[in-house]
Backbone and ligand atoms as CSV (ligand in chain L), in Angstrom:
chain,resi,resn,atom,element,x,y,z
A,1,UNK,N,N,101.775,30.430,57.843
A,1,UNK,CA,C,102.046,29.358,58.810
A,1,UNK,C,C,103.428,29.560,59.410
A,2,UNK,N,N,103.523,29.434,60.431
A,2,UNK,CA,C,105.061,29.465,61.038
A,2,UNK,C,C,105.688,27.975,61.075
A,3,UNK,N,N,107.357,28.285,61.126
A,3,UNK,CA,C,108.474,27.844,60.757
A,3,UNK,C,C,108.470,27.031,61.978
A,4,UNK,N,N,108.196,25.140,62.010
A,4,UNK,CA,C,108.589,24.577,63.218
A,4,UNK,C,C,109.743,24.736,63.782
A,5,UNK,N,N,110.889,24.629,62.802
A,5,UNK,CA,C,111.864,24.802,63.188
A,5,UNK,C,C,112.572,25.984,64.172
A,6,UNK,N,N,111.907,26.940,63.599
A,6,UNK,CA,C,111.955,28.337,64.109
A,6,UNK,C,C,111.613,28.732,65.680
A,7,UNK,N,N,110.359,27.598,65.639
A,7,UNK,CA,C,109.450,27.777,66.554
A,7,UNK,C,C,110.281,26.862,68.083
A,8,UNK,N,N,110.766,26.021,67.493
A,8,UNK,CA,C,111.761,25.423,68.128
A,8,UNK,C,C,112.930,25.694,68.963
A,9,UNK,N,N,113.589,26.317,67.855
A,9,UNK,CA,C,114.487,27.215,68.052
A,9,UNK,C,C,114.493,28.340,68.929
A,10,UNK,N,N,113.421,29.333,68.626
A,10,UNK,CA,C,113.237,29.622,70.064
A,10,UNK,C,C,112.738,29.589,71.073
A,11,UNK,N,N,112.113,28.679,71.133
A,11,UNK,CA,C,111.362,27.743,72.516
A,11,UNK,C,C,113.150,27.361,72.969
A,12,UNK,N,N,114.352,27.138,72.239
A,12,UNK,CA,C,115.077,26.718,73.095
A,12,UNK,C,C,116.158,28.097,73.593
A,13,UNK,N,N,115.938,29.160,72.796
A,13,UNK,CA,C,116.594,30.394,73.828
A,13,UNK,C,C,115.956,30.941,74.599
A,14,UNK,N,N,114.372,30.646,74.823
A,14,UNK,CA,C,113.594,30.905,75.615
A,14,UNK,C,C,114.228,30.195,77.106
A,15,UNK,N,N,114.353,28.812,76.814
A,15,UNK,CA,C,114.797,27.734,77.917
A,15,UNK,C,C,116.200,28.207,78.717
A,16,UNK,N,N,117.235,29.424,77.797
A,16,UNK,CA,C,118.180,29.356,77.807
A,16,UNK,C,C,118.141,30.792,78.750
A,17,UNK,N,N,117.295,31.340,78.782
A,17,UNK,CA,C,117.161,32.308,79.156
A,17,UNK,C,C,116.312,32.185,80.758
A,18,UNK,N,N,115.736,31.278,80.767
A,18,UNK,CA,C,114.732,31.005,82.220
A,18,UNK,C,C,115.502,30.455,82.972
A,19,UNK,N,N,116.721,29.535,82.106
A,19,UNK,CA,C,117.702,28.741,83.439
A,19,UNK,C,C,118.395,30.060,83.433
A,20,UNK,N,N,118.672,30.895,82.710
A,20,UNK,CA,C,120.499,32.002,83.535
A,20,UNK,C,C,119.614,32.424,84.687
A,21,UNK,N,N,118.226,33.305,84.524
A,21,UNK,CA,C,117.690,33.940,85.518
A,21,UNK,C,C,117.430,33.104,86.739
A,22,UNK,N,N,117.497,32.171,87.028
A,22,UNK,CA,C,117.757,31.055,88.306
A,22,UNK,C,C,118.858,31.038,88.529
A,23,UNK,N,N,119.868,30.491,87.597
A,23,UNK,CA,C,120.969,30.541,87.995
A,23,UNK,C,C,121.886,31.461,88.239
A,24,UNK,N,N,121.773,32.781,87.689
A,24,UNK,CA,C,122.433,34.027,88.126
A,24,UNK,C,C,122.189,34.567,89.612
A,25,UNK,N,N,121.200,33.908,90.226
A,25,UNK,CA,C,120.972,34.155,91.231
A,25,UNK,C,C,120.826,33.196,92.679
A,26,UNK,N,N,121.445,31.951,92.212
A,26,UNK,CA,C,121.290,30.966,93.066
A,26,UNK,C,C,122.972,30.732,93.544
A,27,UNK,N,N,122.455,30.758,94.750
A,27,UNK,CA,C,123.728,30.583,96.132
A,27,UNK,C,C,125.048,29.748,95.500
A,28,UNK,N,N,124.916,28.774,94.565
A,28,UNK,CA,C,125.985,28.103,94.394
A,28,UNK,C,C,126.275,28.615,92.985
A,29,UNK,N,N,125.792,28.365,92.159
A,29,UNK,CA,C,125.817,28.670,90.780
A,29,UNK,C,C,126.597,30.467,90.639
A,30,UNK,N,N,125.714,31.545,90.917
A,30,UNK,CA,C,125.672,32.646,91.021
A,30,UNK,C,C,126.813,32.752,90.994
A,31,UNK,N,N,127.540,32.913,91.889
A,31,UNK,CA,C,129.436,33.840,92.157
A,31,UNK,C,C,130.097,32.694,90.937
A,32,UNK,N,N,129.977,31.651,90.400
A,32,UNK,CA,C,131.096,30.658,89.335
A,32,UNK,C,C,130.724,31.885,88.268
A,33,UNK,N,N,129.327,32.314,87.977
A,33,UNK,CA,C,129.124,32.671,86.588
A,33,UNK,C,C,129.571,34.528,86.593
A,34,UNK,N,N,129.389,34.523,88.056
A,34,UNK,CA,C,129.529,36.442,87.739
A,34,UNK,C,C,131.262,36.517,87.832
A,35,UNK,N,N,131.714,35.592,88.554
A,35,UNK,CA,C,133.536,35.483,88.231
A,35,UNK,C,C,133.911,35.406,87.194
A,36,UNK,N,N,133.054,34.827,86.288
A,36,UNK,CA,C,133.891,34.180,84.804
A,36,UNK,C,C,133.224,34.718,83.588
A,37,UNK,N,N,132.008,34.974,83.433
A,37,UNK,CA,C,131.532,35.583,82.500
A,37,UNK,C,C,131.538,37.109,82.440
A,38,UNK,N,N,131.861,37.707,81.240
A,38,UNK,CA,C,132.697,39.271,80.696
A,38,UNK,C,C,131.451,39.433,80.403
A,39,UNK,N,N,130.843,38.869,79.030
A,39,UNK,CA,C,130.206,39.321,78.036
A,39,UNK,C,C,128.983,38.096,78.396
A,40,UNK,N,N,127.496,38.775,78.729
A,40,UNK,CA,C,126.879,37.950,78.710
A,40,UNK,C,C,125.880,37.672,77.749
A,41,UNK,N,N,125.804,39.009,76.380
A,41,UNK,CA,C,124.944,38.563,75.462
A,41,UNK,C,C,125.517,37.357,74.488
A,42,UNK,N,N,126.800,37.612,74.766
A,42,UNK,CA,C,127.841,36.312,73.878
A,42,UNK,C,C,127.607,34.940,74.429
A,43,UNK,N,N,127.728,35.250,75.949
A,43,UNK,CA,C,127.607,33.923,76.760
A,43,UNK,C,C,126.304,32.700,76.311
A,44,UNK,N,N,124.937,33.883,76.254
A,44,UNK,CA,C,123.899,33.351,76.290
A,44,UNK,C,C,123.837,32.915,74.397
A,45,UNK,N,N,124.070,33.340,73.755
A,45,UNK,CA,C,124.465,33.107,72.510
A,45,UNK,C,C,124.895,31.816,72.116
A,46,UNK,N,N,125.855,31.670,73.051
A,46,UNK,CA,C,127.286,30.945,72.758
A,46,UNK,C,C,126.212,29.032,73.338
A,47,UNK,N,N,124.871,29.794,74.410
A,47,UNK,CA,C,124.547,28.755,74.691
A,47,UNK,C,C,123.283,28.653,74.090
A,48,UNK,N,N,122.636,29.593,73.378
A,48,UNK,CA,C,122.234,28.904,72.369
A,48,UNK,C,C,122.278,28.219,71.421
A,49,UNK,N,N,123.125,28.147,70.808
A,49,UNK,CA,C,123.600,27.633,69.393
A,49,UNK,C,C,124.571,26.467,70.291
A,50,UNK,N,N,124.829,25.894,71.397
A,50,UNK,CA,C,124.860,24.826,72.096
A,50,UNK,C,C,123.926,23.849,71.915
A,51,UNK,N,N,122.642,24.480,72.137
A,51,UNK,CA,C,121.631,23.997,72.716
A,51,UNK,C,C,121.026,23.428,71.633
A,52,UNK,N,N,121.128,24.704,70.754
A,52,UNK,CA,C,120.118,24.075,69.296
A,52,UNK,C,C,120.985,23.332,68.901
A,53,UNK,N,N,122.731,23.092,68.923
A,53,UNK,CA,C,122.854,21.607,68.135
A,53,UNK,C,C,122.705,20.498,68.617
A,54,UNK,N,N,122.988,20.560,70.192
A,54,UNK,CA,C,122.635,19.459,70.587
A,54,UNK,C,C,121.101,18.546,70.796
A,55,UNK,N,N,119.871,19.604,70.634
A,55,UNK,CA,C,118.530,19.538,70.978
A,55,UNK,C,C,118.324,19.030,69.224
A,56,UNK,N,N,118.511,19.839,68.140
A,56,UNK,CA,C,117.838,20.051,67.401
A,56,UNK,C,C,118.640,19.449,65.597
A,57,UNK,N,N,120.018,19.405,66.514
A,57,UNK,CA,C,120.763,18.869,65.300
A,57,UNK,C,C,121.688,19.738,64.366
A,58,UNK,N,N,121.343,21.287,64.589
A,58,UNK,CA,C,121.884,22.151,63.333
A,58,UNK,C,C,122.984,22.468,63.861
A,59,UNK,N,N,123.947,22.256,62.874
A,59,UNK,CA,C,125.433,22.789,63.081
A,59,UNK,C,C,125.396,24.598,63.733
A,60,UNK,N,N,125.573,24.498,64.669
A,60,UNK,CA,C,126.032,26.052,65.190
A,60,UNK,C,C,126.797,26.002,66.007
A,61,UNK,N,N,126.882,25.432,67.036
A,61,UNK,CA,C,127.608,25.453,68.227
A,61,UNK,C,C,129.504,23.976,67.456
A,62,UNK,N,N,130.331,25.412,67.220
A,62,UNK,CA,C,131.534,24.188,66.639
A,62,UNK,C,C,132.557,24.275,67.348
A,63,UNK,N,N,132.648,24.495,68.874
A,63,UNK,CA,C,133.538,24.297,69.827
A,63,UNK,C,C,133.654,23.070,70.632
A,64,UNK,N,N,134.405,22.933,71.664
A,64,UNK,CA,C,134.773,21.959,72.903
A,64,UNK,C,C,134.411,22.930,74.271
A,65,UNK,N,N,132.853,22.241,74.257
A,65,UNK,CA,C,132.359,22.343,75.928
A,65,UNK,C,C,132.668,22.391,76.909
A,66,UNK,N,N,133.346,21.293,77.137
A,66,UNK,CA,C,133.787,20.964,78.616
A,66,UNK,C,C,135.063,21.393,78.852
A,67,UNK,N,N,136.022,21.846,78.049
A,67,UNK,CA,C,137.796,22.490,78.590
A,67,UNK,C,C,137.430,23.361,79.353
A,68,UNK,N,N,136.612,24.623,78.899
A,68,UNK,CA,C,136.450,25.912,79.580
A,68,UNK,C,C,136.067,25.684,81.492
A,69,UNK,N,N,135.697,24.418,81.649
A,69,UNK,CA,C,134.651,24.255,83.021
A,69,UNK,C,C,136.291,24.029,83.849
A,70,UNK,N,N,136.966,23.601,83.316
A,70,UNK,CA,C,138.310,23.560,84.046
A,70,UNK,C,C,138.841,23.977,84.956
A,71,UNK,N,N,139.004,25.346,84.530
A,71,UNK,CA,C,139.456,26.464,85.171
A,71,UNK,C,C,138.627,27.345,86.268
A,72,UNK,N,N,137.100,26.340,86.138
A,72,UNK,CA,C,136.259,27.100,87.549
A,72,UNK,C,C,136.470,26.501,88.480
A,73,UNK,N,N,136.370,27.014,89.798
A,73,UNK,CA,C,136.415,26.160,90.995
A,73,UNK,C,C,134.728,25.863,91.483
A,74,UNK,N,N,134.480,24.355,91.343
A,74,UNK,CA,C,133.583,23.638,91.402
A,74,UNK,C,C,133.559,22.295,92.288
A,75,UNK,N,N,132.824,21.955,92.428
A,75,UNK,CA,C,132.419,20.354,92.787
A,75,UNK,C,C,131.513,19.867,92.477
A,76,UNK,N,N,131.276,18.322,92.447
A,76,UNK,CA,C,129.630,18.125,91.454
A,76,UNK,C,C,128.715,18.461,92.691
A,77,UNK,N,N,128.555,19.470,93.457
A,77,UNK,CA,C,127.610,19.883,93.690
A,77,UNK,C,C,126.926,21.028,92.873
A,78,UNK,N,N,128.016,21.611,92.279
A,78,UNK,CA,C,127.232,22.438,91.471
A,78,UNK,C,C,126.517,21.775,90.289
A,79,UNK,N,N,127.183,20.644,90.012
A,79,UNK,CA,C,126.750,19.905,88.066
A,79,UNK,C,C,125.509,19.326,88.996
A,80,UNK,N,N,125.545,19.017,90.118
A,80,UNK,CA,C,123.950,18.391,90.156
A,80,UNK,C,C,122.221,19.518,90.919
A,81,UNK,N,N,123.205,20.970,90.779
A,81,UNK,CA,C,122.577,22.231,91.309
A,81,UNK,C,C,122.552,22.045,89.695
A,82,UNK,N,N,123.510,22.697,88.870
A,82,UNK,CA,C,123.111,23.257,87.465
A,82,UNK,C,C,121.820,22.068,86.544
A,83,UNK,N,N,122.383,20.785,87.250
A,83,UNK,CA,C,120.892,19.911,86.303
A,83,UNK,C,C,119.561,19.975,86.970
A,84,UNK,N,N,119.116,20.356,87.916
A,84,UNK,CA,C,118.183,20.720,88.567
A,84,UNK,C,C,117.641,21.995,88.044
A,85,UNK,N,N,118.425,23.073,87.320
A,85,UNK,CA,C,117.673,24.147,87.288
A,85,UNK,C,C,117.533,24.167,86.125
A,86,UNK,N,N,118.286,23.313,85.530
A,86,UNK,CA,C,117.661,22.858,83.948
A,86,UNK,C,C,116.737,22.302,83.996
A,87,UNK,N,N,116.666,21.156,84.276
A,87,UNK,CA,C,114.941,20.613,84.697
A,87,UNK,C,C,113.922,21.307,84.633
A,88,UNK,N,N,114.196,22.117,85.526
A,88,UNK,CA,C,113.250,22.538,85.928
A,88,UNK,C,C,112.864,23.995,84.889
A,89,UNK,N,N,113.880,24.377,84.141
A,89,UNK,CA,C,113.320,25.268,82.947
A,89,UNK,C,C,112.897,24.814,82.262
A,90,UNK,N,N,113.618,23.160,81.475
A,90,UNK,CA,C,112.987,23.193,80.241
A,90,UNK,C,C,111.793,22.153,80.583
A,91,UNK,N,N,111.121,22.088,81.894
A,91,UNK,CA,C,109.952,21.635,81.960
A,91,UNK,C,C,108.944,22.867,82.237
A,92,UNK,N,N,109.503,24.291,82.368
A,92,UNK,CA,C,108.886,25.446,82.370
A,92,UNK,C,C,108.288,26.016,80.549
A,93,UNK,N,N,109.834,25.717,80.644
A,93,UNK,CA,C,109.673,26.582,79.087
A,93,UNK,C,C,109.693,25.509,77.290
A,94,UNK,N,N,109.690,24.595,77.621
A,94,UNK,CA,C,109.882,23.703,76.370
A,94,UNK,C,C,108.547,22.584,75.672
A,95,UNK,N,N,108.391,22.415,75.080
A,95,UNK,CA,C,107.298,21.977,74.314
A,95,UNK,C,C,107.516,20.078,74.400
A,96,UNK,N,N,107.104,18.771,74.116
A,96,UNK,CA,C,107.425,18.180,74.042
A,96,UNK,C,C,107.099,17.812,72.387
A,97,UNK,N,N,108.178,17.222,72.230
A,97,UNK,CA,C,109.040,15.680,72.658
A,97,UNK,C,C,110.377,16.521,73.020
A,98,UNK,N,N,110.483,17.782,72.928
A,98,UNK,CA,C,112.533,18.367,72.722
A,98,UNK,C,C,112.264,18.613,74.493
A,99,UNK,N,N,111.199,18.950,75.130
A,99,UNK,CA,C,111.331,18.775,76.612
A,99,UNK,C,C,111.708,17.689,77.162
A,100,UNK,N,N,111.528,16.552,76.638
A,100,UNK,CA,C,111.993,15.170,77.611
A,100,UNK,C,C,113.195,15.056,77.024
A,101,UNK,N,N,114.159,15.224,75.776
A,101,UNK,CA,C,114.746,15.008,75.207
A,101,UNK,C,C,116.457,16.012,76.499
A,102,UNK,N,N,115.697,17.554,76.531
A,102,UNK,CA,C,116.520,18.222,76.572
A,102,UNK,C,C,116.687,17.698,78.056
A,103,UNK,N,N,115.844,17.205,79.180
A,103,UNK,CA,C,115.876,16.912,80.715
A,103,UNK,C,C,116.469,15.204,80.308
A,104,UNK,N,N,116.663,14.417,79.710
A,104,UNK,CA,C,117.262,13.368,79.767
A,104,UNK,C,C,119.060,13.480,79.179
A,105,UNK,N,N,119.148,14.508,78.219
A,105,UNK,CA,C,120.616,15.196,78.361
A,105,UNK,C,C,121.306,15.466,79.051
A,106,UNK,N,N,120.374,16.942,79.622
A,106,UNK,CA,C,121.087,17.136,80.741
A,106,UNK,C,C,121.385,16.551,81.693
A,107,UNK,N,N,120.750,15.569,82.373
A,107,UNK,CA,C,120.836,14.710,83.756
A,107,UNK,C,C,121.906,13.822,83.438
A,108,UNK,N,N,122.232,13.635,82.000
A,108,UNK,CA,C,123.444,12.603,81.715
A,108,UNK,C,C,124.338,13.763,81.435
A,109,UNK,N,N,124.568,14.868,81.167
A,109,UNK,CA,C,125.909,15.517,81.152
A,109,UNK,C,C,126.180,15.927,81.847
A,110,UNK,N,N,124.914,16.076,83.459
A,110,UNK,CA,C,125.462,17.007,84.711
A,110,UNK,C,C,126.355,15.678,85.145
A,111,UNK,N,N,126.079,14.388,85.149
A,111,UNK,CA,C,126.588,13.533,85.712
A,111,UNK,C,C,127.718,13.063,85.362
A,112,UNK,N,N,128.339,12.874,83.358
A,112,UNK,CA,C,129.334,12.654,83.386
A,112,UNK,C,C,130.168,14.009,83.390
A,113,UNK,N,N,130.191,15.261,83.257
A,113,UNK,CA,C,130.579,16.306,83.134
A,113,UNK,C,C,131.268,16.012,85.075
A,114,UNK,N,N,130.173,16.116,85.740
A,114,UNK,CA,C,130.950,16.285,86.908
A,114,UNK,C,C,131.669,15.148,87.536
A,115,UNK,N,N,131.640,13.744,87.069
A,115,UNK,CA,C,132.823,12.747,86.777
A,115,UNK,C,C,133.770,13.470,86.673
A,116,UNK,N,N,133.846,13.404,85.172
A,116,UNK,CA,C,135.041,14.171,84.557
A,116,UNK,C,C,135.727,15.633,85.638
A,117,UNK,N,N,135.044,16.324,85.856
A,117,UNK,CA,C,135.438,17.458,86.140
A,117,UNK,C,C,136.170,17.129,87.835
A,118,UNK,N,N,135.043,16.201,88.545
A,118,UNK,CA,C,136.077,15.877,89.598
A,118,UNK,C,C,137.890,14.700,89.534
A,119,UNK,N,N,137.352,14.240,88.694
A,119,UNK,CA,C,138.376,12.954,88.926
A,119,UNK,C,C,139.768,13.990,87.826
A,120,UNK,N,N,139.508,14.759,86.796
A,120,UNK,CA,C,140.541,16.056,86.292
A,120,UNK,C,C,141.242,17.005,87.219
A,121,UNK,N,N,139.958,17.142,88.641
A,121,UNK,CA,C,140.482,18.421,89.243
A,121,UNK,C,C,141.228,18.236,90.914
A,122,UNK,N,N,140.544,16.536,90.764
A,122,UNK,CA,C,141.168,16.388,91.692
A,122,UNK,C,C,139.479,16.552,92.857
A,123,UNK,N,N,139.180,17.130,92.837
A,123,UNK,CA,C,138.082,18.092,93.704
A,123,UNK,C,C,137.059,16.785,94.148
A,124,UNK,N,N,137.055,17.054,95.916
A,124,UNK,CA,C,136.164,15.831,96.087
A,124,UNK,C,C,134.695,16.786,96.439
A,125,UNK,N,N,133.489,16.215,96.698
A,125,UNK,CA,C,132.457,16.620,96.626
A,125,UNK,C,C,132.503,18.090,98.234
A,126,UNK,N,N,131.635,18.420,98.129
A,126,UNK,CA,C,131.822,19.690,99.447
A,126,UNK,C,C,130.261,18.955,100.226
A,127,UNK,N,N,130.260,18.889,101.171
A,127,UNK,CA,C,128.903,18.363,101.955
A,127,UNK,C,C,128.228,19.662,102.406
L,1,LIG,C1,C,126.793,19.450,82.280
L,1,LIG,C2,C,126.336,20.655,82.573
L,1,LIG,C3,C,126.836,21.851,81.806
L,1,LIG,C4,C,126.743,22.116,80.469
L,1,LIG,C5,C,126.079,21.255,79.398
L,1,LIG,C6,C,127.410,23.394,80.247
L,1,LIG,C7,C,127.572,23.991,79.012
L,1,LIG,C8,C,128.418,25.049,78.765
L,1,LIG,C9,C,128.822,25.523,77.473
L,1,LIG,C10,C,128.383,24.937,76.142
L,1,LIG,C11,C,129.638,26.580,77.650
L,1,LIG,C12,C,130.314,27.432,76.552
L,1,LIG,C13,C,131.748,26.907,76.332
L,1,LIG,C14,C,132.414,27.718,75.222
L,1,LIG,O1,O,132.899,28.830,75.508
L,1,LIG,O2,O,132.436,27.257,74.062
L,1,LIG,C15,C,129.744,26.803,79.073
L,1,LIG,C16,C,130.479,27.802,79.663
L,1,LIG,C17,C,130.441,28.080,81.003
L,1,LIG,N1,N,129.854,27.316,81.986
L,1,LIG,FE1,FE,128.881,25.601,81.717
L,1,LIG,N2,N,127.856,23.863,81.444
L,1,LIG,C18,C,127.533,22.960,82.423
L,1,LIG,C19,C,127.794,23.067,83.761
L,1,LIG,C20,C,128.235,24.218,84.366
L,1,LIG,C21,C,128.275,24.453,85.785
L,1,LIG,C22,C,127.869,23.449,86.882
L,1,LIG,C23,C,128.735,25.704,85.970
L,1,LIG,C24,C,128.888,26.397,87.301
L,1,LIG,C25,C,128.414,27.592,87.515
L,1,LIG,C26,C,129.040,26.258,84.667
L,1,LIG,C27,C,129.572,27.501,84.413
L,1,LIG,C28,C,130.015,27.946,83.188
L,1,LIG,C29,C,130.744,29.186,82.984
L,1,LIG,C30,C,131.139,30.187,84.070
L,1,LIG,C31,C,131.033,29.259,81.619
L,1,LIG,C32,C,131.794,30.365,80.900
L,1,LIG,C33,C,133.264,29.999,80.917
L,1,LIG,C34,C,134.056,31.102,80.261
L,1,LIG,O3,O,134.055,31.171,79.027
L,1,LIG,O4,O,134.656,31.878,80.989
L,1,LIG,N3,N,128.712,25.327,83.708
L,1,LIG,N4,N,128.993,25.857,79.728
């Protein structure tokens, strides 16, 4: 019998992997991530074990998220581009109940993330 947990688990680097391939290639997103990311098997790593603690509960991911977004040049047009293509993966790639779970997250961290990130950076929206 297989490991739910397991099974879980990678249903969510699966998810993690369907949003980069959108987003590595989408008009807004695209040039933030190929500027800033070196190492991308680390990157995607780094967002798995994100994902699984926040989705799934297990201690892996033991950093601070949001400092690093600092230093990109952004506007919440991108945090409400980047929750859209989440959506739309982990309603591609995710199983439910951790599919509604992971699209009701995100839509609340693209939103306070890009709060935060504008009213920190100063940065008003780009039309
Ligand atoms: C609320 C939505 C977002 C979440 C939950 C999120 C999550 C994360 C996490 C967990 C990391 C790893 C931080 C670490 O090194 O420990 C990261 C890094 C990064 N994120 Fe996001 N992110 C979001 C929005 C965005 C947006 C809109 C962009 C724009 C393209 C972006 C671009 C990046 C980049 C380039 C890095 C790597 C930074 C570096 O280490 O150089 N993120 N993100």
């Amino acid at each position: 019998m297989s490991d739910p947990s397991a099974d879980l688990e990678s249903a969510i680097c699966n998810c993690v992997r369907d949003f980069y391939e959108a987003a590595r290639i989408d008009a807004l997103l695209g040039p933030v991530f190929a500027g800033s990311v070196k190492n991308w098997d680390k990157h995607l790593s780094t967002m798995d074990d994100f994902w699984i603690t926040a989705l799934l509960g297990l201690e892996r991911y033991r950093s601070a998220p949001f400092p690093p977004h600092l230093k990109l040049a952004m506007s919440q047009q991108h945090f409400d581009r980047w929750r859209d293509l989440w959506v739309a993966s982990a309603t591609r790639t995710l199983p439910e109940p951790l599919r509604g779970r992971a699209i009701s997250m995100g839509k609340s961290m693209a939103h306070c993330w890009g709060e935060a990130y504008t009213t920190m950076t100063g940065q008003t929206a780009v039309v």
